[in-house]
N, C-alpha and C positions, 0 to 999 in steps of 0.2 A: 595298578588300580586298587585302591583299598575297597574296605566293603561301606564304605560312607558314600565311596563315587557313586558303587552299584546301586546303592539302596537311592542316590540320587538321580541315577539314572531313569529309574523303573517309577519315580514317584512325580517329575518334573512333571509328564501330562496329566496326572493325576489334578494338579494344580492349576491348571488350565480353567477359570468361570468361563461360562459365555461372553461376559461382557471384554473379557481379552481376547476371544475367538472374535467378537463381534468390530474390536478394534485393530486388530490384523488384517480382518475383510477390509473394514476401512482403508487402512494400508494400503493393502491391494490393487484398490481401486483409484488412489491417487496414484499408484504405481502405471494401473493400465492408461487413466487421464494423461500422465507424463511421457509414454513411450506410444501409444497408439494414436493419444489425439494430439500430441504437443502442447497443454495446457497447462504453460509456465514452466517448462521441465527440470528448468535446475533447482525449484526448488521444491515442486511436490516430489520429484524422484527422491531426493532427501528425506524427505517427511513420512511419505508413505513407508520406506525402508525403515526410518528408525523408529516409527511406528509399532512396526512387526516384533523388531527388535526387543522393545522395552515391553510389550506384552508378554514377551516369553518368560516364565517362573526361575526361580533359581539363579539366573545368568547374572546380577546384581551389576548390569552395565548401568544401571539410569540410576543408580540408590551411591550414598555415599562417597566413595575416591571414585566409582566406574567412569568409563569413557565418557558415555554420556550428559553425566551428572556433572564431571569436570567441563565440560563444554558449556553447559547453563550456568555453570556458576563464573565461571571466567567471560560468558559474554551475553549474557539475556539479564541475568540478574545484575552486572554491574553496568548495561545498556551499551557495551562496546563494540558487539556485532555490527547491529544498528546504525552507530555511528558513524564506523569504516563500511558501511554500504551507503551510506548518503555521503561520504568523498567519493565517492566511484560514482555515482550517479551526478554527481555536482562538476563529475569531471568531463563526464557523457554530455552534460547538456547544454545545448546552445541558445543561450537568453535573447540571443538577436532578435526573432522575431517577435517578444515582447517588448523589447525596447524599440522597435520600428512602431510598436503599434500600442500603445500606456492602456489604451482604453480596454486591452484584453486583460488587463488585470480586475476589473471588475467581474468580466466571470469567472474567475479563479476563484473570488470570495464569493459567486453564487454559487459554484460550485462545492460549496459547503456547507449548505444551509440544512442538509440532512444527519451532518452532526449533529447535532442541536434539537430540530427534530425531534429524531432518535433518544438521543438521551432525556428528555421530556415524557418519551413514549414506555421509555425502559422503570423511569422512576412512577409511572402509573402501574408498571406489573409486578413492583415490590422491589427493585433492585435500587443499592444505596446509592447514592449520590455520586461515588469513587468508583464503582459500577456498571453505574447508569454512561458519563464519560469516557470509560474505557470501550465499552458496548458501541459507540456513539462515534467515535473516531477509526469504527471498520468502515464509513461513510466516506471515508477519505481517499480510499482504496490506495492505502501506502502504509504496505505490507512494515518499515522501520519504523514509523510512526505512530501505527499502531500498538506495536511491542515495545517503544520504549514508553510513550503513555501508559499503558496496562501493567507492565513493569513495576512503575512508581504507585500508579492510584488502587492496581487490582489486580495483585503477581497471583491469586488461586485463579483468575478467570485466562491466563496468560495463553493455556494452549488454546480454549477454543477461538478464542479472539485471533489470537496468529494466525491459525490454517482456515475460519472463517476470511479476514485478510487476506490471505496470498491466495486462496479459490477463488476468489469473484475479482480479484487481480487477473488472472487467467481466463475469468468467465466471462471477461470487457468484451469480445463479439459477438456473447450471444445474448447479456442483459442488456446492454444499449440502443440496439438500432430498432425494438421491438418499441421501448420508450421515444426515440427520438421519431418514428415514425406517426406514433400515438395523437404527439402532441404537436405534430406541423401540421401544416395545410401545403398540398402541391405547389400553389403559388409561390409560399415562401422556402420550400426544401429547392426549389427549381433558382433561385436569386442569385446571379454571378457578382462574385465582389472583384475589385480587381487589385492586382496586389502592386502598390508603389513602392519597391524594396526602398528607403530611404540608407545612406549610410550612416554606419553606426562607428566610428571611430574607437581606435585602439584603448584611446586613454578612457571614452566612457567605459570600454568591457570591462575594464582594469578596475576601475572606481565601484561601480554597480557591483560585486558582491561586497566589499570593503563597508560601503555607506548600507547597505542592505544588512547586514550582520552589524553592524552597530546602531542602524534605528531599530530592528527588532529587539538587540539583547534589552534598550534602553525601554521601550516600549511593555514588552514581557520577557522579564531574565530567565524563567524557566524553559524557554524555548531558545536561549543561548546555544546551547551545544547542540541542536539539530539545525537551526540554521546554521549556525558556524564551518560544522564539516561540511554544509553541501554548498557553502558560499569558498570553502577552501579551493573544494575539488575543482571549484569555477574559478578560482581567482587561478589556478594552478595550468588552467585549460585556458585561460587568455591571457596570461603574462609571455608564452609562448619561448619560455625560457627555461622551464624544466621538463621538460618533453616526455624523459624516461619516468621521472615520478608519476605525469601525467597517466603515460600507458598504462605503467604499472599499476594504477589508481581505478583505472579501466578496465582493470584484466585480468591481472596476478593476485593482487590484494581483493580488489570485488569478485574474484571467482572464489577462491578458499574462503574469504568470511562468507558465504554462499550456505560453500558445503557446509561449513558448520552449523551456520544461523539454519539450517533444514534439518538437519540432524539435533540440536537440540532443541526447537520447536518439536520434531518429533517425537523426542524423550517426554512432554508433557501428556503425551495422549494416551496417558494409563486409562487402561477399562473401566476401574473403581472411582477414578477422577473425572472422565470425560463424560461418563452416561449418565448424566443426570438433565432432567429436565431443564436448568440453567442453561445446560448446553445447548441443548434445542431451540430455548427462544432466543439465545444470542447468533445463532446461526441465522433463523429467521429475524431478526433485529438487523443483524451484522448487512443482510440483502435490503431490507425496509432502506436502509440509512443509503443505500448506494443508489437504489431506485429513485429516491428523491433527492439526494445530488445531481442525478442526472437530467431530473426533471426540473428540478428550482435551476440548470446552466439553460437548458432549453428555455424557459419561461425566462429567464429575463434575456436570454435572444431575443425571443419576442419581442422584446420592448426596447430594444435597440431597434430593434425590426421597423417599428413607427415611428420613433423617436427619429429615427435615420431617412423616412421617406421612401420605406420598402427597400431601402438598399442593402443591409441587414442580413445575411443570412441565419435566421435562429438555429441551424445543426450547430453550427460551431459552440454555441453555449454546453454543449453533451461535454466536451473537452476539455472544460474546465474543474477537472478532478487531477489524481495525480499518477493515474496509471500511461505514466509518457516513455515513449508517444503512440504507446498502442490506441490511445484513445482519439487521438488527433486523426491515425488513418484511417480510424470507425467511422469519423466524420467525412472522409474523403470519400471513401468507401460506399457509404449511407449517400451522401448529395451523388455518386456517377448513376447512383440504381436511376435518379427519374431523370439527369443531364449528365451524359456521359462527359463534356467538353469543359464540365462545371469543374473548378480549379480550385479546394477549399483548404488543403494540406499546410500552406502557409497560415493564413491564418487562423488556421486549428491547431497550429504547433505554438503561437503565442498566448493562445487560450489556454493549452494545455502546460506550456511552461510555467504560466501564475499561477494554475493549479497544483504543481510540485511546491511552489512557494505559501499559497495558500493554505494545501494541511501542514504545514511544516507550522504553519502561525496559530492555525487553528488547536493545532496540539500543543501548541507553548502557551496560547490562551486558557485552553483549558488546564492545563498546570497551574500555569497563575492563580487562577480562580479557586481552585481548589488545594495547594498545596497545603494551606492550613486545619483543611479536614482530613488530609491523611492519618 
């Protein structure tokens, strides 16, 4: 050991500000969130770790060639993480019950009305335009969606928007059923709908991501490549001919881009970087935008609700976001508290499936819209 190590040794805590002591605790605490309460674990255990990590002085894991720094730049910065987690997800998901039932895609797209919102609210408290949409798309609660949007329009604002995203991903049981309670009435949380599985034939599953990925690229081309991978991951999950790719898309590949995509989200949450006031109101932004997705999917339940002849169950609108299908069981979950016998998981899963479709659109729309202001 030279006397540079020692002199490095004795000087490292010295280097220590509060605001890295204060992003450590941070850490931590996503660390206790992920092992004590299970809240999203694969990826805040990620985050909060490499949280600690890149706090620490000296270590030059998160700066230049380090570990870290090579991870963000090979997959946040060129949006590839993101990408291979929407084929994994594209490969998980099963469209059927959207396709039984078209008219849940309509909440999918209310399900998103707190994008917008949001970003409206962000641009009255001074933040730009590129900003204000990145801010605006934590609404979505789809944690790749996010990161790649933010990425493009607003890579300084990238960590807090990522771990505000992937927290209120995880906080889906405890922010929703307080809002969906809010704004029902017993009469209509109590409402059994019944479910006609109708068949859905091979050749449509086949076609539905194919024709889906090519009226959006045609529609909005910036939002090309995230529907693409999770129309892939789909096309690959119902052609039922490559099986191992499938799993693997499932499993292999969605678990490692995982770790990674948590661990370099956690490289962004330097002390000097994260504690600023910006942060704060995007966090409180980041929650605004999710409360009124969940409220504008409720509120136009509602009007299915009449429109339908009270047949209607307005919980199922909560669903139409894109944390699936944790959101879908909120809703099943939410209608057993006042009808045990009440059956809504079907069609919460096809509200909740246009909602994955939904921010995936809503994020290529707002590219579109904006790419010329970058």
């Amino acid at each position: 050991m030279t006397i540079e190590d020692l002199l490095n040794l004795f000087q490292a805590p010295l280097l220590l500000s509060w605001k890295n002591l204060l992003m450590m605790l941070v850490g931590g605490v996503l660390i206790y969130l992920a092992i004590a309460k299970e809240y999203e674990p694969v990826l805040l255990l990620p985050i909060g770790f490499a949280a600690i990590l890149t706090n620490l002085p000296l270590t030059g894991i998160a700066d230049g060639d380090g570990f870290l720094a090579v991870l963000f730049d090979a997959g946040i910065r060129n949006e590839l993480f993101p990408l291979l987690i929407f084929i994994g997800i594209g490969a998980l998901t099963d469209f059927g019950p959207l396709l039984e039932n078209p008219r849940m895609a309509l909440l999918g797209a209310a399900g998103q009305i707190g994008i917008f919102g949001t970003l409206l609210l962000a641009l009255l408290l001074g933040f730009e335009m590129n900003e204000a949409a990145s801010i605006g798309i934590i609404g979505a609660i789809d944690g790749p969606t996010a990161i790649y949007v933010s990425s493009q329009l607003a890579p300084h604002l990238l960590g807090p928007i990522a771990v505000a995203a992937y927290s209120y991903m995880s906080l889906v049981p405890i922010i929703q059923p307080p809002v969906m309670r809010l704004l029902t009435t017993d009469a209509e949380r109590k409402v059994r709908m019944v479910y006609s599985q109708r068949e859905i034939s091979r050749r449509v599953r086949i076609l539905f991501p194919i024709v889906v990925t090519i009226v959006v690229s045609l529609i909005s081309p910036q939002a090309s490549p995230l529907i693409a991978t999770l129309m892939f991951g789909n096309l690959m999950r119902e052609s039922g001919v490559v099986e191992k790719l499938t799993k693997a898309s499932q499993n292999e590949i969605a678990n490692v881009t995982t770790i990674f995509l948590g661990l370099a989200i956690g490289s962004t949450m330097i002390g000097d970087d994260f504690i600023r006031a910006d942060s704060l109101f995007i966090l409180a932004l980041g929650l605004l935008a999710f409360v009124i997705d969940t409220a504008g999917g409720v509120f136009f339940g509602k009007i299915l609700y009449w429109i339908s002849g009270k047949k209607f169950n307005p919980l199922i609108g909560a669903a139409g976001i894109s944390a699936f299908p944790m959101s879908a069981r909120i809703v099943q979950r939410v209608g057993q508290e006042f009808d045990y016998e009440n059956y809504l998981l079907m069609h919460a899963m096809g509200a909740n499936t246009a909602g994955q479709l939904g921010s995936v659109i809503a994020g290529g729309v707002v590219l579109t819209l904006l790419s010329g202001a970058v």
